[in-house]
N, C-alpha and C positions, 0 to 999 in steps of 0.2 A: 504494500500500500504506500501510495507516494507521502513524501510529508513536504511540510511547508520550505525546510529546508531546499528540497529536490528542486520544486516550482522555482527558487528564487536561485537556484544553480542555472537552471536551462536558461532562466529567462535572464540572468547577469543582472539580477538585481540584487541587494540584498534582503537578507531576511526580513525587515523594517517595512521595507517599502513593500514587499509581496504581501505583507500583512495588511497596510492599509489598504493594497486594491482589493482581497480580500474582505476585508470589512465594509470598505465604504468612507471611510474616515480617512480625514488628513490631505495636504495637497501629492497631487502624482501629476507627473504629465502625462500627456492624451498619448504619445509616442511608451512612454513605458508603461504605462497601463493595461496597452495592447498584444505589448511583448508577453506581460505575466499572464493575461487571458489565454493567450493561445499555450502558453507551457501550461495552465490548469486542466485546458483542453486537451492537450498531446499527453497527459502524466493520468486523465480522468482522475484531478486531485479534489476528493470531498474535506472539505473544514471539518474539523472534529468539534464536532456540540458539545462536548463535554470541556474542550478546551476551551472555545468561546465561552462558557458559562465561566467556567473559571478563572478568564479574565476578565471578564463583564460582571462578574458577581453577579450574576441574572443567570434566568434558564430563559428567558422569554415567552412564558408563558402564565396566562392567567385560566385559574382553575373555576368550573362554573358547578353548581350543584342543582340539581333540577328531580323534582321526585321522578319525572318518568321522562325519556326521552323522545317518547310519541305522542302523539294526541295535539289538536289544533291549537294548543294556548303555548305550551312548553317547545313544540319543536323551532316553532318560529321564532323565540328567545335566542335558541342554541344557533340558528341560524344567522342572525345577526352580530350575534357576539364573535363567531368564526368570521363572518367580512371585514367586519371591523377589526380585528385583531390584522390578518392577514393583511388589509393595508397597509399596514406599518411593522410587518417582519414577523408578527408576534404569534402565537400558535394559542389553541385552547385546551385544555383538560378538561374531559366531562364524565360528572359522578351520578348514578343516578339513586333510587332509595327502592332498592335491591336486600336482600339477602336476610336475616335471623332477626326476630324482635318487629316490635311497632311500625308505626312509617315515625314516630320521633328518633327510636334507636336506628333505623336503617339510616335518615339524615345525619344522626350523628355521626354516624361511623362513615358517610359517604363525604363530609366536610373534611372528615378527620384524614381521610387518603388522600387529600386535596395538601392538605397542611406537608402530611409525609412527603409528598412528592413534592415538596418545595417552591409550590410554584408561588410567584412573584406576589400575584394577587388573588382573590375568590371573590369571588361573585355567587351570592346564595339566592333560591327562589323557593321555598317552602313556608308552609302556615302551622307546622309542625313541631319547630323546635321553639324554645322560649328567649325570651330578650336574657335571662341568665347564661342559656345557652350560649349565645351570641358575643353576649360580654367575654364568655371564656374562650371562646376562638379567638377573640380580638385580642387577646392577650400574649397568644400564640402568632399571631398575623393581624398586625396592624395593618394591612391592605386588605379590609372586606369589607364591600356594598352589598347592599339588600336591596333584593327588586320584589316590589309589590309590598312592602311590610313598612312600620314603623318599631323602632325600640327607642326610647329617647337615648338612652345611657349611648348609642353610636353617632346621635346627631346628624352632622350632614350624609354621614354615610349611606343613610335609606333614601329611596327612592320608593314614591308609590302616588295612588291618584285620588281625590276624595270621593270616594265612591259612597258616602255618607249622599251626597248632590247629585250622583248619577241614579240612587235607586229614588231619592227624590224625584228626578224629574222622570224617569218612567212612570211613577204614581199619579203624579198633574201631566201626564200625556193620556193617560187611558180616562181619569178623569172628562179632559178637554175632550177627549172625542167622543162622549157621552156614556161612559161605562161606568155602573154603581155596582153591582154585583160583580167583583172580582177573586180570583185564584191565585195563589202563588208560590209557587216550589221555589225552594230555598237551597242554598250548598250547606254544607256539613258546620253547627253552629259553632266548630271549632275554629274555625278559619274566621282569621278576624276581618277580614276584606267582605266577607258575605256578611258578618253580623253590621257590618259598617253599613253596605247597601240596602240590607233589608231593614233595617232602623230606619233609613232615610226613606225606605216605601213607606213603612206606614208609618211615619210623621207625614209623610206628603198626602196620602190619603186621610188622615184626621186632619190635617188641615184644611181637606174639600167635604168633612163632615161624614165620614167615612170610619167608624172606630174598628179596631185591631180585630176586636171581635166577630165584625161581622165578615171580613176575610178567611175564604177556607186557604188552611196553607199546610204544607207538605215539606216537611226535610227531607234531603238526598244528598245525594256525596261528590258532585260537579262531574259523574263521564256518564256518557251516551246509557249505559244501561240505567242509571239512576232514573234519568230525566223518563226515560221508555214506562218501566215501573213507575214511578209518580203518576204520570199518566194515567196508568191502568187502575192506581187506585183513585182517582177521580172519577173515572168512567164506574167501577165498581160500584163508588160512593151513590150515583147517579147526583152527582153533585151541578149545582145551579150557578153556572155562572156567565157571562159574556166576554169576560176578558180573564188573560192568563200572563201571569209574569214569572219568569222565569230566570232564575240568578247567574246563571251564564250559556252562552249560547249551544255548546253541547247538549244540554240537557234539555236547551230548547229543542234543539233540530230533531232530536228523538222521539220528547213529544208531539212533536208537531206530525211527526211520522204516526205516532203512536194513534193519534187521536182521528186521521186521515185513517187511519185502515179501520174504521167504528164507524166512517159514516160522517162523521162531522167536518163541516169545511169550512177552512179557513183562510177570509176572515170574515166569512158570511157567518157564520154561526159563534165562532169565538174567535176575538181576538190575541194577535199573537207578540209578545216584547220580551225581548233576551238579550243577553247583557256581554260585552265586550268586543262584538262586533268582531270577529273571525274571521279569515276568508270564503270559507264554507257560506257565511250566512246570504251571501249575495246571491249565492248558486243555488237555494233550497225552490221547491213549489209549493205556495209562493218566498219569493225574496224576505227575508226575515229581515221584521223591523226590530232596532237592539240599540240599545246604547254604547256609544262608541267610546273607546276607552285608549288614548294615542300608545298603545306599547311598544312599537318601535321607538318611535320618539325617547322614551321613560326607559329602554334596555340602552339605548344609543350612551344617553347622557349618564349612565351608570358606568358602562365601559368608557366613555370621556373620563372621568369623577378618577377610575384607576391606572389610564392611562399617564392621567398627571401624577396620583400617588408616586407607580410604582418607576416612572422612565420619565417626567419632567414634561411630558408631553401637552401642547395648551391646546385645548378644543374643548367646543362649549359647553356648557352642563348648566342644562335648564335645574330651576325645581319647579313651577307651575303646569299643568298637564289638565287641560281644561278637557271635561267630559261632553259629551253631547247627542243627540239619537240621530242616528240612522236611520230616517223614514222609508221604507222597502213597503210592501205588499200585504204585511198580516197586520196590520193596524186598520179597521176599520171605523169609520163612524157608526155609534149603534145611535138608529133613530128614535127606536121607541124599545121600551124595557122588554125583555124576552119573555114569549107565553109559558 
């Protein structure tokens, strides 16, 4: 195997200078530069990672922890954080909450391979582990951002969206379009981002005279089979309503499936709003109307946030992340109350 040596033999540079063409750094002329290119060429010389790390004191890479690495909310995370990295050299590690114990113990121990493997920075996405948790990672790796979460004790470290205001204004949306008899499945009450949303549904519904009470509402656990099952105990229920909300868009697009093979059409019979606004939700029959929630935006400026941490790097890092609805196809106006 060539070494850096050899490269700067053939190409009568020395070792210094082969190094900088190598890296990137430092001045070279355009005439030597070309010389050590082509001896890298002629010798097929790979840079040793491990020795760039160990001059850089970096491995260049930031670690991402994500509970599952499929499904329409999480992969599109991991995808973005991989572009963004890769623009600027850098590579990703990805954990996911895999293996013995809870989904809190799997994240732990999926954080915790992260830390081992020394990468630079982490970037976490779970509603699993606790802000104690968090503080104890931090302590270990002072470069981790949170996406979707708050913990005060991290400060600007989190990133997330008021979704207190998003489940609000799906409430005074179904309201506005004349709907008083409402449904609503909810994700799992452990995740603080749904208890947020659905707080803000019904305060925005008691705000239009609407009490908690008279909402039929359903827990479930944010994937497709959840959403399907809720469904089914609605229809079971022969439950009475005109409009359905639903806490994220998965569990929308199942119900909505779910509720179309019974007969029922939507949004002539029930209306339909789900929440994060997915890629899928454009492409359902009909186009699912949802609250929009910028995630790219909110993973972008997360990975900004550790780009500066961990390599000095300036790019922008919002914290504002305005919500807003997606008007599609399953919103209807009801005109007069259902027989």
């Amino acid at each position: 195997m060539a070494t850096i040596k050899d490269v700067a033999r053939l190409a009568g540079v020395g070792v210094g200078t082969a190094s900088r063409v190598i890296s990137g750094r430092g001045p070279v002329s355009p005439e030597t530069a070309a010389r050590v290119q082509a001896a890298i060429a002629e010798l097929d010389f790979r840079p040793s990672l491990i020795a760039r790390a160990l001059s850089a004191k970096s491995l260049g890479t930031i670690g991402v922890f994500v509970p599952d690495f499929g499904g329409a909310y999480y992969a599109p995370i991991l995808r973005v954080v991989d572009q963004e990295l890769r623009k600027v050299d850098r590579h990703m590690v990805a954990a996911n909450g895999c293996g013995h114990g809870g989904a809190r113990e799997q994240a732990m121990e999926g954080i915790e391979f992260l830390i081992q493997r020394e990468c630079d920075g982490i970037l976490v996405v779970s509603y699993d582990i606790t802000d104690e948790d968090l503080i104890g990672f931090q302590r270990k790796q002072p470069n981790i951002a949170v996406v979707n979460g708050n913990a005060d004790a991290l400060g600007d470290a989190c990133f997330s969206f008021d979704h207190y205001a998003g489940g609000r204004l799906a409430a005074k949306t179904l309201v506005e379009y004349g709907h008083q008899r409402i449904a609503v499945i909810t994700g799992p009450d452990r995740a603080p981002d749904n208890r947020e949303r659905v707080s803000g549904f019904f305060d925005g519904l008691a705000e239009c005279g609407i009490p908690r009470e008279a909402v039929i509402s359903l827990e479930s656990d944010f994937s497709l089979l959840g959403g399907w099952n809720a469904a089914q105990q609605l229809l079971e229920r022969r439950s009475e309503f005109t409009a359905l909300f639903v806490a994220n868009d998965e569990m929308a697009l199942s119900a909505l499936s779910r509720l179309q093979s019974a007969g029922i059409r939507v949004p002539e019979d029930i209306s339909l709003v789900g929440y994060d606004d997915i890629d899928l939700s454009a492409f359902s029959a009909p186009r699912l109307s949802t609250v929009h929630v910028p995630l790219r935006e909110l993973v972008l400026s997360s990975v900004n946030w550790l780009l500066e941490r961990c390599y000095g790097m300036k790019n922008p890092v919002n914290r504002e992340f305005d919500v807003s609805l997606t008007l599609r196809d399953s919103l209807a106006v009801r005109d007069a109350p259902a027989k």
